[in-house]
MIPA-872538 format. One record per residue: residue number from 1; chain; x, y, z of N, C-alpha, C, O in turn. Coordinates in pm, whole numbers, plus 50000, padded with zeros to 5 digits. Layout:
residues N
+-----+--------+-------+-------+-------+-------+-------+-------+-------+-------+-------+-------+-------+-------+
| num | cadena |   nxx |   nyy |   nzz |  caxx |  cayy |  cazz |   cxx |   cyy |   czz |   oxx |   oyy |   ozz |
+-----+--------+-------+-------+-------+-------+-------+-------+-------+-------+-------+-------+-------+-------+
| NUM |      A |     X |     Y |     Z |     X |     Y |     Z |     X |     Y |     Z |     X |     Y |     Z |
...
+-----+--------+-------+-------+-------+-------+-------+-------+-------+-------+-------+-------+-------+-------+
//
This chain:
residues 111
+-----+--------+-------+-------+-------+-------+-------+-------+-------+-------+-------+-------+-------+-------+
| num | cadena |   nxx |   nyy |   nzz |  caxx |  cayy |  cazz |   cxx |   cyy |   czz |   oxx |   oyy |   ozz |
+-----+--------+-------+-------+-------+-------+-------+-------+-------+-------+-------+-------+-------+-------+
|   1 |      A | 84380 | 70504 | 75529 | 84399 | 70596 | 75640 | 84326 | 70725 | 75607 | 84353 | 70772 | 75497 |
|   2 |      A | 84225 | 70802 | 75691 | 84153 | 70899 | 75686 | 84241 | 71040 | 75698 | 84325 | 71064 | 75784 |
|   3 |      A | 84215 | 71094 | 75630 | 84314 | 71207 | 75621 | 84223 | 71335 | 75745 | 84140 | 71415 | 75704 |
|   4 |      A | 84268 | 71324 | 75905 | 84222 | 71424 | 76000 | 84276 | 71519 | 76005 | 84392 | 71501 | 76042 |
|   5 |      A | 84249 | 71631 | 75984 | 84283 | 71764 | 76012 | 84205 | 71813 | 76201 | 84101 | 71773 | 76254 |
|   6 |      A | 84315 | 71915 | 76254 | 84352 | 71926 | 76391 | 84256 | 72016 | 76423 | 84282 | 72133 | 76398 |
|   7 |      A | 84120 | 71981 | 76485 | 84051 | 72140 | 76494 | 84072 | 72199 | 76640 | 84095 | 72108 | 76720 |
|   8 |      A | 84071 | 72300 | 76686 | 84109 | 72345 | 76822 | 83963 | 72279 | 76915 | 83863 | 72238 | 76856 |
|   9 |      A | 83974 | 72281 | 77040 | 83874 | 72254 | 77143 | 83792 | 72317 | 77119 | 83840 | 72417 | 77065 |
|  10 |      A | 83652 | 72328 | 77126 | 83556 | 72416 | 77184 | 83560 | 72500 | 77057 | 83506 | 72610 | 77072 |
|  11 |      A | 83601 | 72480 | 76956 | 83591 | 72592 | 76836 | 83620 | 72730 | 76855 | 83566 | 72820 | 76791 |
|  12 |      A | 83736 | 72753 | 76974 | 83823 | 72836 | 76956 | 83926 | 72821 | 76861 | 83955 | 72721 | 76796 |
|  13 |      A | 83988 | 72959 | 76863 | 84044 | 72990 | 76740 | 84236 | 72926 | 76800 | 84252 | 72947 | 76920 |
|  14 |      A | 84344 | 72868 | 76740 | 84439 | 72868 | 76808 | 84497 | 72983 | 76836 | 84470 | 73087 | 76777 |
|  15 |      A | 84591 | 72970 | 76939 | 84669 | 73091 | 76995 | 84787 | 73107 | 76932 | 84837 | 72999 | 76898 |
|  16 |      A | 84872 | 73234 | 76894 | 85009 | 73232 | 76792 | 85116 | 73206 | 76911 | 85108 | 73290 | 77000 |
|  17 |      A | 85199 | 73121 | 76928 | 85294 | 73106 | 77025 | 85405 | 73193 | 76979 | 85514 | 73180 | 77035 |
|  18 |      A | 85392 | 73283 | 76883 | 85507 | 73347 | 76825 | 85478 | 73479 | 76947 | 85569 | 73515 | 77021 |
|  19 |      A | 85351 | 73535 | 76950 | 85312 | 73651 | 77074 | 85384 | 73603 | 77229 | 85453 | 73670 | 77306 |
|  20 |      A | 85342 | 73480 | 77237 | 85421 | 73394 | 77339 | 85566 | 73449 | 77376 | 85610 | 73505 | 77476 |
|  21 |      A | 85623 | 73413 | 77257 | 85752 | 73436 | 77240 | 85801 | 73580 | 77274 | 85898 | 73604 | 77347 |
|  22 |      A | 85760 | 73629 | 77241 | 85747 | 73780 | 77233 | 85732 | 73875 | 77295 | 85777 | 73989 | 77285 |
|  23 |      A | 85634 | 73803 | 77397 | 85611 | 73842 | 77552 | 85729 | 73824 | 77686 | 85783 | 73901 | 77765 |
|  24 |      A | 85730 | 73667 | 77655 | 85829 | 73621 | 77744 | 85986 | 73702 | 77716 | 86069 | 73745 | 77797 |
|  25 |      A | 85985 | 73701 | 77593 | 86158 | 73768 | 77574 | 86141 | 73883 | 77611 | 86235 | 73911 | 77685 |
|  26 |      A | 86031 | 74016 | 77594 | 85999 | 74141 | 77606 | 85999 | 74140 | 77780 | 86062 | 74229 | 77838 |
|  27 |      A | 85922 | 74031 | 77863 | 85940 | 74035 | 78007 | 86093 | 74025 | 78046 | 86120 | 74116 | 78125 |
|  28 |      A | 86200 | 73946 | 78018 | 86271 | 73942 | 78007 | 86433 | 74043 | 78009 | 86528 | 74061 | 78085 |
|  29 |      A | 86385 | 74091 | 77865 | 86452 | 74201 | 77859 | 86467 | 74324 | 77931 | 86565 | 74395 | 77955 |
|  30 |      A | 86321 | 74331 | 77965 | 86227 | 74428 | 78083 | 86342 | 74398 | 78236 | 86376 | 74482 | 78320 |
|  31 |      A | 86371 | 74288 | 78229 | 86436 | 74237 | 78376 | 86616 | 74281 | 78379 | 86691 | 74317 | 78469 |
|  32 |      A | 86633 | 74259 | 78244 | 86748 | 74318 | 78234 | 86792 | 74459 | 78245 | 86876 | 74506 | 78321 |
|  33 |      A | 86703 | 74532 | 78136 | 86699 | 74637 | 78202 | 86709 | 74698 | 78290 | 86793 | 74787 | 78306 |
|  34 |      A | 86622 | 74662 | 78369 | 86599 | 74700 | 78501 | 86726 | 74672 | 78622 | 86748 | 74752 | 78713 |
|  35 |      A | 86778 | 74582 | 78608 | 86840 | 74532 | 78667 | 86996 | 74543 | 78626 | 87091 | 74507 | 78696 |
|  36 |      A | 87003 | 74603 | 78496 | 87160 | 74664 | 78453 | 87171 | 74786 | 78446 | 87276 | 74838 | 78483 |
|  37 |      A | 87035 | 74887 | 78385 | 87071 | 75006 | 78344 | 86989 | 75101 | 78508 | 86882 | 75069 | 78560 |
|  38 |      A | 87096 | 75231 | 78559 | 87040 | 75293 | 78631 | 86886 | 75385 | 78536 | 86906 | 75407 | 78416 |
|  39 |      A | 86759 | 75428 | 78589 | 86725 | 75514 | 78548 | 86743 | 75640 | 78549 | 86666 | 75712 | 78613 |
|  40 |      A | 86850 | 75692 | 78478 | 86897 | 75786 | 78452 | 86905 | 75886 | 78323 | 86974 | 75986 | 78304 |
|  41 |      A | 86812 | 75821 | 78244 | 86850 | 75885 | 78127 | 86731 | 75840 | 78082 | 86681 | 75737 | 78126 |
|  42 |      A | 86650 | 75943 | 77953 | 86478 | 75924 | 77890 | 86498 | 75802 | 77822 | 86404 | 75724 | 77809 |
|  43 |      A | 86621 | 75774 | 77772 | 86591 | 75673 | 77680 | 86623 | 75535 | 77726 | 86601 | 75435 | 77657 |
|  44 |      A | 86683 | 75533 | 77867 | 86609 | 75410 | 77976 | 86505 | 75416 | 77996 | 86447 | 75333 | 77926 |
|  45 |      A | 86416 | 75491 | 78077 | 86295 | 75530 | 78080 | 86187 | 75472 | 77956 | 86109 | 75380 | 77981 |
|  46 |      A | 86193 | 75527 | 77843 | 86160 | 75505 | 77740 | 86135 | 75360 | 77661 | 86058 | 75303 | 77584 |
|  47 |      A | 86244 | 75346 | 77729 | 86243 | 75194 | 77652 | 86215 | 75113 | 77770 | 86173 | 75009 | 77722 |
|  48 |      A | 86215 | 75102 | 77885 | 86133 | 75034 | 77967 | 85982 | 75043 | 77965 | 85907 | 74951 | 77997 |
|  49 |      A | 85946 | 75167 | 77925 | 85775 | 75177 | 77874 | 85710 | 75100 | 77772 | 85605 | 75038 | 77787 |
|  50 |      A | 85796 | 75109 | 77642 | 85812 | 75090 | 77537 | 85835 | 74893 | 77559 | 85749 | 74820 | 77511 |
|  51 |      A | 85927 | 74846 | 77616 | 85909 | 74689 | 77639 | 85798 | 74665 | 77723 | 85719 | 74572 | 77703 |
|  52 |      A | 85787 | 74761 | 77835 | 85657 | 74729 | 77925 | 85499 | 74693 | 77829 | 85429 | 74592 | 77838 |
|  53 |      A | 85478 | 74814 | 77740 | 85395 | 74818 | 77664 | 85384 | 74647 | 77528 | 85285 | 74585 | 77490 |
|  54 |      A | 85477 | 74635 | 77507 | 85470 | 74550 | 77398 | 85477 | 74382 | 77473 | 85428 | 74292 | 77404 |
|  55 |      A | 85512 | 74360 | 77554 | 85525 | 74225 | 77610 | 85387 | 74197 | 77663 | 85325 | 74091 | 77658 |
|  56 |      A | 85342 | 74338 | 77727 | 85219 | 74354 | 77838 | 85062 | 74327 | 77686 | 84960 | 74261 | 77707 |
|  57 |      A | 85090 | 74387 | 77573 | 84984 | 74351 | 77460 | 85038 | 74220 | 77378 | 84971 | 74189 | 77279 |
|  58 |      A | 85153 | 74142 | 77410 | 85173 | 74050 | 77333 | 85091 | 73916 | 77417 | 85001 | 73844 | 77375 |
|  59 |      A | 85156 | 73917 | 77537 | 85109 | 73841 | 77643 | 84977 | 73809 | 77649 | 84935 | 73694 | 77656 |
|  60 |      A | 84876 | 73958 | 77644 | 84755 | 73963 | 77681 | 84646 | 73896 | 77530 | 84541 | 73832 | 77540 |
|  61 |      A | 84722 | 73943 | 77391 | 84645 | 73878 | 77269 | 84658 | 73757 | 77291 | 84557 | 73693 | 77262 |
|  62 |      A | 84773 | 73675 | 77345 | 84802 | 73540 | 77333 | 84694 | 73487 | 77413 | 84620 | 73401 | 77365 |
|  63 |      A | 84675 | 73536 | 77551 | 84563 | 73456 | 77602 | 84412 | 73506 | 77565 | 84316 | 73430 | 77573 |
|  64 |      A | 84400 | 73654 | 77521 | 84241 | 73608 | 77498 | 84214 | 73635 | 77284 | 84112 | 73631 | 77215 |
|  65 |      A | 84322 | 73655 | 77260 | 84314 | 73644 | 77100 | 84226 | 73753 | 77074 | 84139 | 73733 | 76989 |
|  66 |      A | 84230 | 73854 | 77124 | 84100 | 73990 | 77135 | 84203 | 74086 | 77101 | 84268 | 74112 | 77202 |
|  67 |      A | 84254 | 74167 | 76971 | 84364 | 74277 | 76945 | 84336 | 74410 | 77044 | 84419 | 74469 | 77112 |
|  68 |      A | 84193 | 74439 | 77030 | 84169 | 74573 | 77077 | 84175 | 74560 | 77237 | 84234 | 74648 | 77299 |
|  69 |      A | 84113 | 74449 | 77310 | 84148 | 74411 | 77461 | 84262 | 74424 | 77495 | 84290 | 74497 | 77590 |
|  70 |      A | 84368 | 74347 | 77417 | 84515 | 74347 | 77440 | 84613 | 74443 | 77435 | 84723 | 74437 | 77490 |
|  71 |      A | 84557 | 74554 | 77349 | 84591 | 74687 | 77326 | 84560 | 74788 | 77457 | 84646 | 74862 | 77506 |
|  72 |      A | 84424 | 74778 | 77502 | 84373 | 74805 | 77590 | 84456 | 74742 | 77785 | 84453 | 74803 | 77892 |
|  73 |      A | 84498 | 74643 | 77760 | 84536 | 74581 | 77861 | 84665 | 74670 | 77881 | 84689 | 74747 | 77974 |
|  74 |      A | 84754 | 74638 | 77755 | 84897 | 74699 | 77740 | 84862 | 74830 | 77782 | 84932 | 74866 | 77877 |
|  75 |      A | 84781 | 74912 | 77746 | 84751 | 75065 | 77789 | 84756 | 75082 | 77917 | 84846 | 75151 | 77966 |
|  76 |      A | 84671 | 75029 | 77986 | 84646 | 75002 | 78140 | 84741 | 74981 | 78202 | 84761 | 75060 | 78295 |
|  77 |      A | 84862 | 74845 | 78177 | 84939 | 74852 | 78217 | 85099 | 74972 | 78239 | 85179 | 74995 | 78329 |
|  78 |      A | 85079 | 75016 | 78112 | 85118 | 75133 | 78054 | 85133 | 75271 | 78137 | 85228 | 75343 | 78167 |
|  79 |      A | 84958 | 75276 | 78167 | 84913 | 75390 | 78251 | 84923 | 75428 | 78370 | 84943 | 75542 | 78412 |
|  80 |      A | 84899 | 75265 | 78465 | 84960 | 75238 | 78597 | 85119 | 75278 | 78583 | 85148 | 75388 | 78629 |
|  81 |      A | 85207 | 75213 | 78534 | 85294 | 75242 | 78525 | 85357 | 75395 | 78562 | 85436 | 75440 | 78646 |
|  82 |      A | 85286 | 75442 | 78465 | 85294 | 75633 | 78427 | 85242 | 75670 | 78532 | 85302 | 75757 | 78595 |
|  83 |      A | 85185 | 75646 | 78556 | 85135 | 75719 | 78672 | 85253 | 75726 | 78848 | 85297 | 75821 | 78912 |
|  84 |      A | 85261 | 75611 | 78862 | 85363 | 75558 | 78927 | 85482 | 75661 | 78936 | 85536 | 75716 | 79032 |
|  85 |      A | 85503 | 75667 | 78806 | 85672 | 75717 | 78783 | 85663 | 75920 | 78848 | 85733 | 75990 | 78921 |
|  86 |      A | 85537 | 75938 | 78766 | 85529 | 76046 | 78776 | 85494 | 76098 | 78961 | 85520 | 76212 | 79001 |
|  87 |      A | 85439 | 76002 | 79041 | 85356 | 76044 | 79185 | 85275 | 76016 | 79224 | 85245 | 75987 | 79340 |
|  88 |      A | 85174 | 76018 | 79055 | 85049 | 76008 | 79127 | 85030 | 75839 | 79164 | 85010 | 75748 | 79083 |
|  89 |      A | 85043 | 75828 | 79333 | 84999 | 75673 | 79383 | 84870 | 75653 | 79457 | 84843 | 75552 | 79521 |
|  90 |      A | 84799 | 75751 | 79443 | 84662 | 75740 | 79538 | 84570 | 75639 | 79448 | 84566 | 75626 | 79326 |
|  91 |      A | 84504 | 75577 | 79541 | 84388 | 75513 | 79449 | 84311 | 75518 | 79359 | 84279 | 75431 | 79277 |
|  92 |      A | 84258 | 75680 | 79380 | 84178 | 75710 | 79351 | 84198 | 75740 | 79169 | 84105 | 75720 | 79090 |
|  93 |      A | 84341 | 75792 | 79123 | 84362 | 75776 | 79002 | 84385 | 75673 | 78947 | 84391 | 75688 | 78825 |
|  94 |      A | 84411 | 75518 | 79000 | 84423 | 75372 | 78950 | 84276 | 75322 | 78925 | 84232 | 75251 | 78834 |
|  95 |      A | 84220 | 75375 | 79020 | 83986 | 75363 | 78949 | 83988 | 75432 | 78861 | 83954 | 75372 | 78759 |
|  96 |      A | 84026 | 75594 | 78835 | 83965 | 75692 | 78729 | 84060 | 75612 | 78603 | 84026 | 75652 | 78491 |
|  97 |      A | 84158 | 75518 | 78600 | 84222 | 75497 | 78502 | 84145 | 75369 | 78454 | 84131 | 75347 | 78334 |
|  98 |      A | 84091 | 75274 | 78560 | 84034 | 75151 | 78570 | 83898 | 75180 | 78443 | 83876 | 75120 | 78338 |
|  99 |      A | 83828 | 75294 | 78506 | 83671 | 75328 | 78450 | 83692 | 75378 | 78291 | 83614 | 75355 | 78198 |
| 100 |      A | 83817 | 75453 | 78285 | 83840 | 75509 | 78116 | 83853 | 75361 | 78057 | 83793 | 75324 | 77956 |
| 101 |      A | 83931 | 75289 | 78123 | 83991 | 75191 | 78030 | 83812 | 75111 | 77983 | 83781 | 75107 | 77864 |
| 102 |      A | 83730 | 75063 | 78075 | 83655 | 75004 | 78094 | 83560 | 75102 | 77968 | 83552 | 75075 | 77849 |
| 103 |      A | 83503 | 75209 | 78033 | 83468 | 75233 | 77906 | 83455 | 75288 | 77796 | 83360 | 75342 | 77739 |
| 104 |      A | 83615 | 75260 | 77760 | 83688 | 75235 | 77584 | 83657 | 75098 | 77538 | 83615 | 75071 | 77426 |
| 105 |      A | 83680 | 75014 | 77633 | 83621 | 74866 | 77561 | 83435 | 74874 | 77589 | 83369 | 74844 | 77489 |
| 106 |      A | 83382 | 74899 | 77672 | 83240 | 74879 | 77626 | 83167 | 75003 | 77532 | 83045 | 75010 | 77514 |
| 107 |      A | 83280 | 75109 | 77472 | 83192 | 75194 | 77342 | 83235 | 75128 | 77212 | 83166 | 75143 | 77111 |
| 108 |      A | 83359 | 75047 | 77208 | 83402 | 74972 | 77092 | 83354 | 74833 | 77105 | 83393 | 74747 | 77026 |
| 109 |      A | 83293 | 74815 | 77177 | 83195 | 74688 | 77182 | 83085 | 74689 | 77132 | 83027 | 74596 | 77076 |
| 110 |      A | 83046 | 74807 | 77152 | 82871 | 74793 | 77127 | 82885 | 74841 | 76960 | 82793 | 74804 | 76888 |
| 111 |      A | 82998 | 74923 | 76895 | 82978 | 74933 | 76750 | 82988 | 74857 | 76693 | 82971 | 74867 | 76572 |
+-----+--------+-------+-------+-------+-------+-------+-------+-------+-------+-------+-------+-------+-------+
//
């Protein structure tokens, strides 16, 4: 019997299902939150950012296995967010947030 070892498709790298995990419970918790605690207090607030942020970069490494993208994604999501809470809902700051994000990943690309 030939001893085969498992290589991924296409010579991608595998994905950690532990981020998986991590995401889904962090979305999760996110729901509870939301859905038990009034926002009333910073450290509701806080920690809805704070799960928003970490499920939103766990989620996002899992599918493209890219740390600094996923960091970047979580930010974005992050930022929309913030923005939201605070007023600002015009468009026009969801592009100016769109174009920073955009290019933070194409100046850490090209080094």
């Amino acid at each position: 019997m030939r001893n085969v070892t498992h290589r991924p498709l296409h010579g991608h790298t595998p994905h950690n299902v532990t981020l998986l995990l991590i995401g889904i419970c962090g979305l999760s918790g996110l729901g509870w939150l939301i859905n038990a605690n009034d926002p009333d207090s910073w450290r509701i607030i806080g920690a809805f950012f704070v799960l928003l942020f970490v499920s939103t970069a766990a989620l996002s490494y899992f599918a493209t296995n890219i740390v600094r993208r996923s960091l970047l994604i979580g930010s974005g999501v992050f930022g929309f967010f913030l923005l939201r809470f605070v007023g600002l809902r015009d468009i026009y700051y969801i592009m100016l947030l769109a174009a920073c994000l955009i290019s933070i990943e194409l100046y850490f690309q090209k080094r």
